[in-house]
DRENDO-1510 file (C-alpha; in Angstrom, 1 decimal, always signed):
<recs>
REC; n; res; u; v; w
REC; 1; UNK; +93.0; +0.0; -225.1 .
REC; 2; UNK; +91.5; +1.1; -221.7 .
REC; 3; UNK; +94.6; +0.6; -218.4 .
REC; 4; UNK; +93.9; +1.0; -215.0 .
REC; 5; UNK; +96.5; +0.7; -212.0 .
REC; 6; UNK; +95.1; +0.6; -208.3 .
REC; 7; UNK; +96.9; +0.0; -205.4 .
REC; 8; UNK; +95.2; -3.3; -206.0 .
REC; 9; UNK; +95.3; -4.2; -209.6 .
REC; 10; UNK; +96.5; -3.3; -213.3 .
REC; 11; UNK; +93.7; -4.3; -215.6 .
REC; 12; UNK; +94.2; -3.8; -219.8 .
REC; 13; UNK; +91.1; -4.3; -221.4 .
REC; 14; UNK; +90.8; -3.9; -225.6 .
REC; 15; UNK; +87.3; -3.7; -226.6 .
REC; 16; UNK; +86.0; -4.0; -230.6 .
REC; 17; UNK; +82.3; -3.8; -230.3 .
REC; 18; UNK; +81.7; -5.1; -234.1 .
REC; 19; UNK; +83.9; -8.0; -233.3 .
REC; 20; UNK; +83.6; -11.6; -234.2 .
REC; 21; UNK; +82.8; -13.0; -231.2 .
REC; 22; UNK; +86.4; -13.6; -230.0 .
REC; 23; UNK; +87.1; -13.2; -226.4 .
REC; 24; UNK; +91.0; -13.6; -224.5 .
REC; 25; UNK; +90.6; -13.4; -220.7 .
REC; 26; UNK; +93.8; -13.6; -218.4 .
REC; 27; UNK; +92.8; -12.1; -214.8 .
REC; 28; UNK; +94.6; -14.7; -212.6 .
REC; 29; UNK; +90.2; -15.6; -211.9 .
REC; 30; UNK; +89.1; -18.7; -213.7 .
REC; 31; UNK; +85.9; -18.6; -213.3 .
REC; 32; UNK; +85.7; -15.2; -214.5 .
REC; 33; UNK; +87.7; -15.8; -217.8 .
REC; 34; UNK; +85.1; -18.0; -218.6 .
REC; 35; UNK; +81.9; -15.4; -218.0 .
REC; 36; UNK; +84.2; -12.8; -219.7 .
REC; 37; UNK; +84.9; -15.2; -223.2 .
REC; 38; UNK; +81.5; -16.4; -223.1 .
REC; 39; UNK; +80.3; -12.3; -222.8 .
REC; 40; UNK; +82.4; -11.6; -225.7 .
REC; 41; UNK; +81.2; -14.7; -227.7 .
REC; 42; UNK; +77.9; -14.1; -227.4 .
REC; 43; UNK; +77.8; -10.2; -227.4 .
REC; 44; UNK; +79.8; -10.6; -231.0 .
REC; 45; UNK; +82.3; -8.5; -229.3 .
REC; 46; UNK; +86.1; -9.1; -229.4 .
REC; 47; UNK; +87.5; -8.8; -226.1 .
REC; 48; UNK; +90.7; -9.1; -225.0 .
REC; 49; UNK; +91.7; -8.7; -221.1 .
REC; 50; UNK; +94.2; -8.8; -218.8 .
REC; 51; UNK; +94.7; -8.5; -215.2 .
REC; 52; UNK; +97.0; -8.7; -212.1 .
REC; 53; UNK; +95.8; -8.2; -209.0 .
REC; 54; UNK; +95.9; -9.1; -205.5 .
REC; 55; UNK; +94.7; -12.5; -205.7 .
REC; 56; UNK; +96.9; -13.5; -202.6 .
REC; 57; UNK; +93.9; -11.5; -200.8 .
REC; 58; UNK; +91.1; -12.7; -202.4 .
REC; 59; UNK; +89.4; -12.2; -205.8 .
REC; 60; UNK; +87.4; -8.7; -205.4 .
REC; 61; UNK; +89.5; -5.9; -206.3 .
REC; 62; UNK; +90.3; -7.8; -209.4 .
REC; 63; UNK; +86.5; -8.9; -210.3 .
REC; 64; UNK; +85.6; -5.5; -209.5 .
REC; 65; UNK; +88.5; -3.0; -211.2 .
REC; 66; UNK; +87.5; -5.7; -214.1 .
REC; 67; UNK; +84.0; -4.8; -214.0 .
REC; 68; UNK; +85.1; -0.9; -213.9 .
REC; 69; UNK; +87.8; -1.0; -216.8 .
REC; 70; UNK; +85.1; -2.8; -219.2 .
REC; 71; UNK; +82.5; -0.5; -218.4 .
REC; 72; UNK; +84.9; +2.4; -219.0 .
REC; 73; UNK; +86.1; +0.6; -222.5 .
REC; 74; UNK; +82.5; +0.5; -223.5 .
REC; 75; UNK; +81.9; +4.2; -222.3 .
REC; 76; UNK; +84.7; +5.2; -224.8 .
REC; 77; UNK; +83.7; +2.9; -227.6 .
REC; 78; UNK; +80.1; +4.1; -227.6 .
REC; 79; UNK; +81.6; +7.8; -227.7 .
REC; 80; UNK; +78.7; +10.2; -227.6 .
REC; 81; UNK; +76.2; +7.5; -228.1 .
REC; 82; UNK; +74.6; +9.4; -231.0 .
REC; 83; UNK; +72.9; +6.6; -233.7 .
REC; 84; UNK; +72.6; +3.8; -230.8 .
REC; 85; UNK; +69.4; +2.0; -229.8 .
REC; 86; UNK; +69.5; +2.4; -226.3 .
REC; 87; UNK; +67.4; +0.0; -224.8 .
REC; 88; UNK; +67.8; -4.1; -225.4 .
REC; 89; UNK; +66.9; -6.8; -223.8 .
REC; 90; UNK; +67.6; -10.9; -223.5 .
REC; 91; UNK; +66.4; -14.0; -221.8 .
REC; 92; UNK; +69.0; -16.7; -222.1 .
REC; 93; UNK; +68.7; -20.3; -220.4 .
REC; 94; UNK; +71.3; -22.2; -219.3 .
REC; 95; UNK; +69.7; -25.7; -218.3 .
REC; 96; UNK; +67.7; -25.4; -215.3 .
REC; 97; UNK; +69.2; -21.6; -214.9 .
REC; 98; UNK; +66.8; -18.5; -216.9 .
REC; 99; UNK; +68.2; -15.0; -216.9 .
REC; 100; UNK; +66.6; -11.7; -218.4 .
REC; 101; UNK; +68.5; -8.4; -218.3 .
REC; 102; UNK; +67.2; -5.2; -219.7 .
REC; 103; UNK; +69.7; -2.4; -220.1 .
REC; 104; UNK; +69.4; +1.6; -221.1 .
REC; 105; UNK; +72.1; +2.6; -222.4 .
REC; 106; UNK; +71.3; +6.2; -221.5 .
REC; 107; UNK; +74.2; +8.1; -219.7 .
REC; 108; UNK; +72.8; +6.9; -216.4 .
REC; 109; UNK; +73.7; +4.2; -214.3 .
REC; 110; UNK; +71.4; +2.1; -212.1 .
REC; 111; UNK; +71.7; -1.7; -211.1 .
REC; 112; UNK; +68.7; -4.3; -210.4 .
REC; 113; UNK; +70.1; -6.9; -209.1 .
REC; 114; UNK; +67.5; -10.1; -208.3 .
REC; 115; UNK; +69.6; -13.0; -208.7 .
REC; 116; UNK; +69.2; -15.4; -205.6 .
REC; 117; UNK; +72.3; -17.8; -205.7 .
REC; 118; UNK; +72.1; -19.7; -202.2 .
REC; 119; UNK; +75.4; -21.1; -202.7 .
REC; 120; UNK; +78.3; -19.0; -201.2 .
REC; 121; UNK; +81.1; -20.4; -204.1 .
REC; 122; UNK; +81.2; -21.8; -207.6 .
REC; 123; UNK; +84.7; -24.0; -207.2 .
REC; 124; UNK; +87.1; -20.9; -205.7 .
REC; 125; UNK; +85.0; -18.0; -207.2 .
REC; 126; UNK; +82.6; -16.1; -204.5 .
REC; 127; UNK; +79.6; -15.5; -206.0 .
REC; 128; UNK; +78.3; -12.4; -204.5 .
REC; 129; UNK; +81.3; -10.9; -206.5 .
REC; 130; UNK; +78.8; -11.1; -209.3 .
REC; 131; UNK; +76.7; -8.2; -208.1 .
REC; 132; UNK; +80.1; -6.2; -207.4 .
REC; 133; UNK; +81.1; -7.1; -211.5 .
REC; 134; UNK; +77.9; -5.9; -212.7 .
REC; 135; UNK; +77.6; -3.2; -210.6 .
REC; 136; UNK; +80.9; -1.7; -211.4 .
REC; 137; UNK; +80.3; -2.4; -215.1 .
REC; 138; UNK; +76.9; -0.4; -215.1 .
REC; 139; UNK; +77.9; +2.5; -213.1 .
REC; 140; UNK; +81.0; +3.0; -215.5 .
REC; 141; UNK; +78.9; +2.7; -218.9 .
REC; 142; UNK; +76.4; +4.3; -217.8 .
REC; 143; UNK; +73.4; +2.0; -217.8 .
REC; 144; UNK; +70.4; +1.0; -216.4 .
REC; 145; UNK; +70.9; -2.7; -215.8 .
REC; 146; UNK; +68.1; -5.3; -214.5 .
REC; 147; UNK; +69.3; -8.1; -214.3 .
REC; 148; UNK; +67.1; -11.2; -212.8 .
REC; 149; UNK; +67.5; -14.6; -212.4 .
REC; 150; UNK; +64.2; -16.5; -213.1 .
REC; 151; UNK; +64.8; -19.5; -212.6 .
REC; 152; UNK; +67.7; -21.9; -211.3 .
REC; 153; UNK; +69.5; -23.9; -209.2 .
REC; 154; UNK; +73.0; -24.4; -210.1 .
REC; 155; UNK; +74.9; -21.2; -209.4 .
REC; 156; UNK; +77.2; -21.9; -212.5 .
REC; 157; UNK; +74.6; -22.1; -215.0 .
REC; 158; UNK; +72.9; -19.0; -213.3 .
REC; 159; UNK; +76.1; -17.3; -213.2 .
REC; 160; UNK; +77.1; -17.9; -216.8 .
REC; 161; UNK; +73.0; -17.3; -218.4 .
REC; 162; UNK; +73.3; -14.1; -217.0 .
REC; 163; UNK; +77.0; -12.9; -218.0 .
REC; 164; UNK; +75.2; -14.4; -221.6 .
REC; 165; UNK; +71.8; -12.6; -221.2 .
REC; 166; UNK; +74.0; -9.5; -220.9 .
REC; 167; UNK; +76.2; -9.8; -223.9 .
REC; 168; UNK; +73.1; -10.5; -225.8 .
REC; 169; UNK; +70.9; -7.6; -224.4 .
REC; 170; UNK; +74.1; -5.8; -225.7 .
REC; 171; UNK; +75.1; -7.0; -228.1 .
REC; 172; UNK; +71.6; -8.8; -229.2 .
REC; 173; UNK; +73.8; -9.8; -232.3 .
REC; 174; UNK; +75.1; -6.2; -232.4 .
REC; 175; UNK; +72.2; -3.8; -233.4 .
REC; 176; UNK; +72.6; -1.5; -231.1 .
REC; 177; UNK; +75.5; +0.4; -232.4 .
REC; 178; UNK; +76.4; -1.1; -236.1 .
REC; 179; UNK; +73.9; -3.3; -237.9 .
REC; 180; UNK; +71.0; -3.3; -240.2 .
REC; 181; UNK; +67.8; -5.4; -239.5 .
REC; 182; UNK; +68.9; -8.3; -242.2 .
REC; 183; UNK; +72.8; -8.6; -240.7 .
REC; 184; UNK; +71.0; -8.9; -237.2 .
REC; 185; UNK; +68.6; -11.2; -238.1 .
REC; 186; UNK; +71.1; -13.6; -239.8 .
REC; 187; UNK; +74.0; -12.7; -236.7 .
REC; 188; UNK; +71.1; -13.7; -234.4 .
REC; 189; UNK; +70.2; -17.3; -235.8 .
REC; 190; UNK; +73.7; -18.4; -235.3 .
</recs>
């Protein structure tokens, strides 16, 4: 289990990379308990989180110490990163909403951000906190992360391909860090 205490926040994350699929979000954050289960779904991680922050404020120190504290988990679950595929890749629709990411899992972190969401709020959540999430989640794995939005109108459905593009660029049905060609073939056709 990976803890971090701020000023701002306590955020518990436990991370199983060859999980089920099963994802428990609590961050006082709705919206993002919803990206974070559907990540962990369709990564085929299990994912359990929680958080208290200063949500009196507003929602960034949590959506961001989240984004840190996850990165971190997956730093320390990929250990050395000896016998991973570093590179993956994922275009997931949502809809109207298309989202590609390509990551490198190589040690170094770099964040390509071209997702062009107009609208300033999905219900309470501020959208731009997305970049801040991803950003703090790459920098603390260590990953190139390009992440663009290709097509879309709805900022939900952009919002939520692209928390799934990433679980599946990934996780891409795990092969990354765990499974043969057949078990990610058959994980991947679910």
């Amino acid at each position: 289990m990976s803890i971090v205490r701020t000023r701002e926040t306590t955020v518990k994350i436990a991370l199983k990379l060859d999980g089920s699929g099963r994802g428990e979000s609590a961050t006082g954050v709705p919206f993002l308990d919803h990206m974070l289960d559907s990540f962990a779904r369709h990564g085929f991680f299990d994912l359990k989180i929680e958080a208290k922050g200063d949500l009196h404020i507003d929602e960034h120190h949590t959506v961001e110490d989240v984004g840190i504290v996850l990165g971190k988990a997956f730093a320390q679950a990929l250990g050395d990163r000896s016998g991973i595929k570093r590179f993956g890749e994922a275009v997931v629709p949502l809809d109207e909403a298309l989202c590609s990411v390509v990551v490198d899992i190589s040690g170094r972190s770099y964040l390509a951000y071209n997702v062009a969401i107009t609208q300033e709020r999905v219900g309470s959540f501020q959208t731009e906190l997305v970049h801040d999430f991803m950003k703090a989640m790459s920098d603390n794995v260590g990953m190139n992360l390009h992440l663009n939005m290709l097509s879309g109108r709805n900022p939900h459905h952009v919002i939520e391909a692209a928390f799934k593009a990433l679980a599946r660029a990934n996780g891409s049905g795990r092969p990354h860090w765990s499974l043969g060609v057949a078990e990610f073939f058959r994980r991947r056709a679910r």
